[in-house]
C-alpha positions as CSV (number, residue, x, y, z in Angstrom):
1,X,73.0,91.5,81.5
2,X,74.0,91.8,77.8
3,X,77.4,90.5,76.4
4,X,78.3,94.3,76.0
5,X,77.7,95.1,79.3
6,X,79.0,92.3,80.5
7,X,82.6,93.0,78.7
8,X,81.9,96.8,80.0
9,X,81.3,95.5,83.9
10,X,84.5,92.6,83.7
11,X,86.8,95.4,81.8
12,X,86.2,98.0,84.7
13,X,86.6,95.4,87.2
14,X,89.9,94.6,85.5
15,X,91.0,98.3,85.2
16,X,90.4,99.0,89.1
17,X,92.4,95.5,89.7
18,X,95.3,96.7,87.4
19,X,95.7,100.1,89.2
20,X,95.9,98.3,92.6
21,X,98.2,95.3,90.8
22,X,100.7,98.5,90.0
23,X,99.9,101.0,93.3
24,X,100.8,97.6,95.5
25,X,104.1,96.5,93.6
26,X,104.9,100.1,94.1
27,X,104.2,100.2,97.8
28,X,105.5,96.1,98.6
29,X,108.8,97.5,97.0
30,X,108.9,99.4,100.0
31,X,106.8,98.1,102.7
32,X,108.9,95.1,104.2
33,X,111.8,97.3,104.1
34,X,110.9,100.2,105.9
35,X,110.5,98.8,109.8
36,X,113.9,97.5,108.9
37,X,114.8,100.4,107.3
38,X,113.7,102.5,110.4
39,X,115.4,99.9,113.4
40,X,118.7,99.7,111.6
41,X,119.1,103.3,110.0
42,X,117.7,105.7,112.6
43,X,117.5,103.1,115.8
44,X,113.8,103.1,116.4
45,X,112.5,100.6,118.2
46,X,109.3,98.2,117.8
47,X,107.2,100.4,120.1
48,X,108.2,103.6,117.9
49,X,107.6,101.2,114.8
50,X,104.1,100.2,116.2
51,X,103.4,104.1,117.2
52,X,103.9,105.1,113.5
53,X,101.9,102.4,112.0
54,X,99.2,102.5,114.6
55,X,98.9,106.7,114.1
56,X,99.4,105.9,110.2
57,X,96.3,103.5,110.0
58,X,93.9,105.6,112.2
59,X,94.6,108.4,109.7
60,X,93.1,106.2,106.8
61,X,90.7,104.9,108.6
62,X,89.3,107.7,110.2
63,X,88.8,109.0,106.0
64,X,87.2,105.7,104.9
65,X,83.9,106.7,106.1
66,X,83.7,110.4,104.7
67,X,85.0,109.4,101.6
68,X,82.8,106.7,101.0
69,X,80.3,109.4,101.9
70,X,81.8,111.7,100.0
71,X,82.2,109.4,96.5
72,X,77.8,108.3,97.4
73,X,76.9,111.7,97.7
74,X,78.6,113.2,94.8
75,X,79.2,110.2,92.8
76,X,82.8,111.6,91.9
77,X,84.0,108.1,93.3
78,X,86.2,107.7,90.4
79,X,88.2,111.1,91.1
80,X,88.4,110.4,95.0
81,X,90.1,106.8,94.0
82,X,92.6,109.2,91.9
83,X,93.6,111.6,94.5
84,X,94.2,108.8,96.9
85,X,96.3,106.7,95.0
86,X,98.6,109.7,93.7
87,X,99.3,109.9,97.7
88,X,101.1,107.0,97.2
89,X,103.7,108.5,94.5
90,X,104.1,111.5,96.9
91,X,104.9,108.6,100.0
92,X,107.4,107.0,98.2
93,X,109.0,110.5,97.1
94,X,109.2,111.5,101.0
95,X,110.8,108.1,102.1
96,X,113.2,108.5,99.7
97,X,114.2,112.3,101.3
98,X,113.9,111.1,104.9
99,X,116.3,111.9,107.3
100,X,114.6,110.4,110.3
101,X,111.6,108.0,111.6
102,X,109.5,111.3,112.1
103,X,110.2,111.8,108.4
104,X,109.2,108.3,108.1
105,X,106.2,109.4,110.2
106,X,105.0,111.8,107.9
107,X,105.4,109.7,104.9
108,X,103.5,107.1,106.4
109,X,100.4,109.7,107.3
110,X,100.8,110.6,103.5
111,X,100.3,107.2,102.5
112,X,97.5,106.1,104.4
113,X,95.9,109.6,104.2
114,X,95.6,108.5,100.6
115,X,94.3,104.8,100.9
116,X,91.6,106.4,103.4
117,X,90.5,108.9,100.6
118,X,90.7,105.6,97.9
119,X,89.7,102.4,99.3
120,X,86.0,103.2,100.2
121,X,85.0,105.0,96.4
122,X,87.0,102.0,94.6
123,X,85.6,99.0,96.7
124,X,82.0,101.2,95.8
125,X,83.1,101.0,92.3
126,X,83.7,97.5,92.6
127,X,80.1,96.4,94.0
128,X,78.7,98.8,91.3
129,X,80.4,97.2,88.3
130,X,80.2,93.5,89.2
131,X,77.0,91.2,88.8
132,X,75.5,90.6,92.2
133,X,75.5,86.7,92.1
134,X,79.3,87.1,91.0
135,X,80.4,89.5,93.8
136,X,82.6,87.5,96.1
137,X,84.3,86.4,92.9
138,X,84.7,90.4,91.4
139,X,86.5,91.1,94.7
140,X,88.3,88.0,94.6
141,X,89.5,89.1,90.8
142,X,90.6,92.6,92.7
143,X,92.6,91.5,95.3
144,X,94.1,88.7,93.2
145,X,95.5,91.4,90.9
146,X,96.2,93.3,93.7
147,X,98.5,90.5,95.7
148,X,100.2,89.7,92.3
149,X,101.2,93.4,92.1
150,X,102.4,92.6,95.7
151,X,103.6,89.6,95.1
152,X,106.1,91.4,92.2
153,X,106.9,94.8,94.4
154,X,107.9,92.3,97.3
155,X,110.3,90.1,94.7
156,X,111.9,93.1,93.5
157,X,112.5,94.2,97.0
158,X,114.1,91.1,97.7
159,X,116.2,91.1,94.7
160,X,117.5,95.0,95.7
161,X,118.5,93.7,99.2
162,X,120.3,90.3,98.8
163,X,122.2,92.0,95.7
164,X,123.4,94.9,97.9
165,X,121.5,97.8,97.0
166,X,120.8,100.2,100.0
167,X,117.2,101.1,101.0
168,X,117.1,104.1,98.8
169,X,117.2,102.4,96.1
170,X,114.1,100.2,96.4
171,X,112.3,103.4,97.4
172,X,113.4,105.6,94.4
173,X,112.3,102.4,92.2
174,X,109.2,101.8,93.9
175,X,107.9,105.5,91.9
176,X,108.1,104.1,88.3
177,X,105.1,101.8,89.2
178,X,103.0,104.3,91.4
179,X,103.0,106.9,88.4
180,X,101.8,104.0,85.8
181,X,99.4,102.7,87.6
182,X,97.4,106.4,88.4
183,X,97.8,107.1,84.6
184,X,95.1,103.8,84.4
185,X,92.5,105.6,86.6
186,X,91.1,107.8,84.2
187,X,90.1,105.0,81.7
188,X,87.4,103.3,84.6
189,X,83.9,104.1,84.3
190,X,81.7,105.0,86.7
191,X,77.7,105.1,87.1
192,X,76.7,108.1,86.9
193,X,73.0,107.5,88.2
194,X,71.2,110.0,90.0
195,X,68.8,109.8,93.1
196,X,65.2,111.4,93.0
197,X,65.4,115.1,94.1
198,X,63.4,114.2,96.7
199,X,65.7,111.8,99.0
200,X,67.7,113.4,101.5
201,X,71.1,112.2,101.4
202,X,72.6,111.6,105.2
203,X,73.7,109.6,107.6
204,X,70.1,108.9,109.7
205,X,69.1,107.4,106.2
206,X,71.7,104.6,106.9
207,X,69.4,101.8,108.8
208,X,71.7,99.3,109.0
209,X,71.0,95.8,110.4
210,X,71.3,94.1,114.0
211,X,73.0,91.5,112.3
212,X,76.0,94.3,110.3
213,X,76.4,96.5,113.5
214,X,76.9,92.8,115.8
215,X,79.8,92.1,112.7
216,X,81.5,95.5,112.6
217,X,81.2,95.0,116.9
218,X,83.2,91.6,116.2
219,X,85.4,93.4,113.5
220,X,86.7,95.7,116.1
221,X,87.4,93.6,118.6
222,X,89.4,91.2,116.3
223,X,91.0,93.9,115.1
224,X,92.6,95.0,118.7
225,X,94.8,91.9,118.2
226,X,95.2,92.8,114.4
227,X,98.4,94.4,114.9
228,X,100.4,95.7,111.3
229,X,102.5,93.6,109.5
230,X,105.4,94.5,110.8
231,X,105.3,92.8,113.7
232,X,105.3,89.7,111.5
233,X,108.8,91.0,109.9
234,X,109.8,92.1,112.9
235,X,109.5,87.9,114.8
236,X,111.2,86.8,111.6
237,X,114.3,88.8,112.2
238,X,114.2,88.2,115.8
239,X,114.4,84.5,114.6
240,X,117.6,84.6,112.8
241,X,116.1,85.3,108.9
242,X,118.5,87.9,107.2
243,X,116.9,90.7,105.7
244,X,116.8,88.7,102.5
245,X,115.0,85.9,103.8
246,X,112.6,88.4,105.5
247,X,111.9,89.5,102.0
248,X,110.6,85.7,100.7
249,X,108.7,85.3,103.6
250,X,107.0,88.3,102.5
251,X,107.0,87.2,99.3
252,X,105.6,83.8,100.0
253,X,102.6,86.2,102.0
254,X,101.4,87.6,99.1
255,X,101.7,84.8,96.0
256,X,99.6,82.9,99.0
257,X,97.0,85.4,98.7
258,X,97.3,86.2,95.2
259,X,96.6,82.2,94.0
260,X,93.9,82.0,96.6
261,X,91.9,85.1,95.9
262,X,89.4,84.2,93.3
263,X,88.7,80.9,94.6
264,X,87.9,82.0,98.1
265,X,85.7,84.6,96.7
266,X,84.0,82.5,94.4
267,X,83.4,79.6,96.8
268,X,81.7,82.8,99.0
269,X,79.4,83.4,96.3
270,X,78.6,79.0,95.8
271,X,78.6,78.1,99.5
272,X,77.8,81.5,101.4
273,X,79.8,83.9,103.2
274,X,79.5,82.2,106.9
275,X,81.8,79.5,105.8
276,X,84.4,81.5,104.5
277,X,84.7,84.3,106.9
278,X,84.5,81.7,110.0
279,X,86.8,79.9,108.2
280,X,89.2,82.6,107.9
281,X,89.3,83.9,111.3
282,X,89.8,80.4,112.5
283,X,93.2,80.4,110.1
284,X,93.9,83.7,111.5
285,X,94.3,82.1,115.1
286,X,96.0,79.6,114.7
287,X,98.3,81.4,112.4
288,X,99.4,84.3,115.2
289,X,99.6,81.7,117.7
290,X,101.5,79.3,115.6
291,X,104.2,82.5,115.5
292,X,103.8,82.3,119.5
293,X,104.9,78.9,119.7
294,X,107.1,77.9,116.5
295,X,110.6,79.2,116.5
296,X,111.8,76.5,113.5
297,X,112.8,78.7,110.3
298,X,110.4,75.7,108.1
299,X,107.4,76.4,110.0
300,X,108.0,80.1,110.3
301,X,107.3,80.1,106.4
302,X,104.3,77.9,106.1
303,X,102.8,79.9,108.9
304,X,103.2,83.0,106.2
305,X,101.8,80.7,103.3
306,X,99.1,80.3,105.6
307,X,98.5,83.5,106.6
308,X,98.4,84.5,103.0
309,X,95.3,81.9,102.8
310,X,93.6,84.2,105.9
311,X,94.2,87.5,103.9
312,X,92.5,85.8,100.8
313,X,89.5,84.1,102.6
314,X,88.7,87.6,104.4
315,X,89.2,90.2,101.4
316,X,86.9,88.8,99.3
317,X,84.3,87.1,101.1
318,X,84.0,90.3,103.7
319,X,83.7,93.1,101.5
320,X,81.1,91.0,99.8
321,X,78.9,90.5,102.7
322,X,79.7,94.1,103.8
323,X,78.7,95.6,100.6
324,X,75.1,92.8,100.4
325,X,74.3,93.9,103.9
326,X,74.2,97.5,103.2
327,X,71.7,99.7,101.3
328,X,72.0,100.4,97.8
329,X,73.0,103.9,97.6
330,X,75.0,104.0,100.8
331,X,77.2,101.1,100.0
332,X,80.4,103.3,99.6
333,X,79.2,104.5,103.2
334,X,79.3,101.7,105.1
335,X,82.6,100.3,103.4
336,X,83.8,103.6,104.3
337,X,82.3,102.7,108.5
338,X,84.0,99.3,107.9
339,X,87.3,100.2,106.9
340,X,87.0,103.4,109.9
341,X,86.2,100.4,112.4
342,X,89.0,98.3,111.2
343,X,91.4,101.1,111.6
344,X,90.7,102.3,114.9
345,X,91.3,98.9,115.9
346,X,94.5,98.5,114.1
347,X,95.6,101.7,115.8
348,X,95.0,100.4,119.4
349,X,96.4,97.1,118.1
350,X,99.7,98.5,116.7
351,X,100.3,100.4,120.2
352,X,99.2,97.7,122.2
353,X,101.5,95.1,120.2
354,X,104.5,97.3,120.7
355,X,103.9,97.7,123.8
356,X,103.7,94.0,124.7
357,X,106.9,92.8,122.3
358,X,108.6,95.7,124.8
359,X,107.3,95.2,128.2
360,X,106.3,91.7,128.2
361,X,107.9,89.5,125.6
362,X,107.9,89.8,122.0
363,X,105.6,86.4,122.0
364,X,102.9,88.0,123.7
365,X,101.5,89.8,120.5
366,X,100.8,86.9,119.2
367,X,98.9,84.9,121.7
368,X,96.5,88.3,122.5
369,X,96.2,88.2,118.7
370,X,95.7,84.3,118.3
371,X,93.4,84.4,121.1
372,X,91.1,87.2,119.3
373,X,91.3,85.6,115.8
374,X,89.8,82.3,117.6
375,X,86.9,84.1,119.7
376,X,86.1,86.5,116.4
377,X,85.4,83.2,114.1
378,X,83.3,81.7,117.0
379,X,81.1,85.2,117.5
380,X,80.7,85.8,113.5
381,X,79.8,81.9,113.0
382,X,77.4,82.7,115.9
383,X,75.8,85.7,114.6
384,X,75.4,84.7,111.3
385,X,73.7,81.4,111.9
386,X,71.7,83.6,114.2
387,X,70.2,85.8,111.3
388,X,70.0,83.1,109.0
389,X,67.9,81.4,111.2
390,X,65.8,84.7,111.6
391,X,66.1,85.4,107.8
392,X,64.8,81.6,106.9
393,X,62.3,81.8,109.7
394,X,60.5,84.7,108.2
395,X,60.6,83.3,104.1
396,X,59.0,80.5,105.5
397,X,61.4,78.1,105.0
């Protein structure tokens, strides 16, 4: 690769990580606050909180898939990533008008409705701009930017809260960065490479591997116990933590993730993606279960930090190995199948939480969840050594 394409390649890369850095302080501004905003305002309660994430998420992830599609197809990636991210402007606009959690509701579907149509086409955009011996570290460089955005929008929300400012106020704030960071979109590039006339473009051309379909299987079923963030918020509170103290544990989240970002992903790239991923998961556990046993205010916050370290070790190093495992021209696809897998899990996982935190106790979410995080880095360290083995067997090595 040439110097000049190389600048070309890192700039884009950089451009996609800025809008996300902007679209992410814009939605953190908000996103810690609103179960808050919805149990202390309009008296909803964690299973309606999990409802409205869990039908939220399904939305977006039900979109991944045909908009990956979509963005392959007609390589108008670049305009899908657009279009979703200006749903996040319209989101914040509703919450700031709503009069009750079904106006919350709606909001939500807006939102996620848009990071279905975006997240496929940019993480495409992402594989197709960065060198392929570098990609764990391109993503890494993404979601770095994008937890640093984060990392701002959820200081800002803190700031708003402990100096007294009502939820409206974050909300109307949280616009100014939304509508910045969709005025960046325009500037990315994207290949505009065509296939041969002759190749049918379509879902039987897929052929993915035994060893992606056993992942996406384990994906699933970690992601039953995967239930949304809130949850997280939710324990806190239950714990004592005022709502600004809520707000740095969210904020200590995301600077986690944001410092530990590039060098997850580029230790993917030096040491393989097995020992990250399994790695990960294993965090994962002991994180949720660590919320099912710790009630002390210290440990509460280092289990966050540490959490933070999951989110970083997964982001990168999975989207990688997704985007590797799949074919060339249908790599938008099958992010698209893996984000629609994830969020059909998160959607039985954000009912089944609430239902737990209500009918059993609200530590049970978090030993189902610590349970699955443990038994999904066991079955991915499994399967992976598996194909290795098969992969090695048949170079001969």
């Amino acid at each position: 690769m040439t110097n000049s394409k190389k600048k070309i390649v890192v700039s884009n890369i950089v451009l996609i990580g800025m809008v996300s850095l902007l679209i992410d302080m814009s939605t953190e501004m908000v996103y810690p606050i609103v179960p808050l905003f919805l149990t202390a305002t309009f008296g909803a309660s964690p299973a309606i909180v999990g409802i409205i994430e869990g039908i939220a998420e399904s939305i977006a992830s039900i979109l991944k898939v045909f908009s990956g599609y979509i963005g392959d197809k007609y390589k108008n990636k670049k305009v899908l990533t657009f279009i979703g991210y200006s749903a996040s402007a319209i989101y914040k606009i509703l919450l700031l008008l709503a009069g009750s959690w079904i106006g919350v509701l709606i909001a939500r579907i807006i939102d996620r409705t848009g990071k279905g149509i975006r997240t496929a086409p940019r993480d495409a955009l992402i594989a197709q701009s960065s060198e392929k011996d570098k990609l764990g570290g391109s993503y890494g460089l993404h979601k770095m930017l994008d937890m640093a955005g984060s990392s701002v929008g959820a200081f800002i929300a803190f700031v708003v809260v402990a100096i007294g400012f009502k939820y409206r106020v974050a909300f109307m704030l949280s616009i100014i960065p939304a509508i910045l960071g969709i005025l960046i979109i325009p500037f990315i590039k994207e290949d505009k490479v065509k296939k041969p006339k002759s190749e049918k473009f379509t879902f039987k051309n897929l052929n993915l591997s035994l060893k992606l379909k056993l992942y996406l299987a384990v994906i699933f079923i970690f992601n039953l116990g995967n239930s949304s963030n809130t949850f997280l918020l939710l324990k806190a509170q239950n714990l004592g933590f005022s709502l600004p103290y809520v707000m740095l544990l969210y904020l200590a989240f995301n600077v986690s993730t944001s410092l530990l970002a590039i060098p997850s992903g580029k230790l993917s790239d030096k040491f393989g993606r097995r020992l990250i991923l399994v790695s990960g998961y294993a965090i994962y556990g002991l994180v949720y279960l660590g919320f099912a046993v710790f009630d002390s205010k210290i440990m509460i916050f280092l289990l966050f930090m540490l959490y933070g370290a999951y989110t970083a070790f997964i982001s990168g190093a999975e989207r990688a190995f997704v985007a590797e495992a799949s074919p060339d021209k249908y790599k938008g696809t099958v992010l698209g199948i893996y984000g629609m897998v994830q969020g059909i899990g998160l959607l039985l996982a954000s009912i089944i939480a609430g239902a737990m935190w209500v009918r059993i106790s609200p530590y049970a979410p978090f030993w189902f969840a610590g349970t699955l995080g443990l038994g999904s880095a066991a079955l991915i360290a499994i399967i992976l050594s598996v194909s290795r083995f098969h992969e090695d067997k048949e170079s001969g090595i």
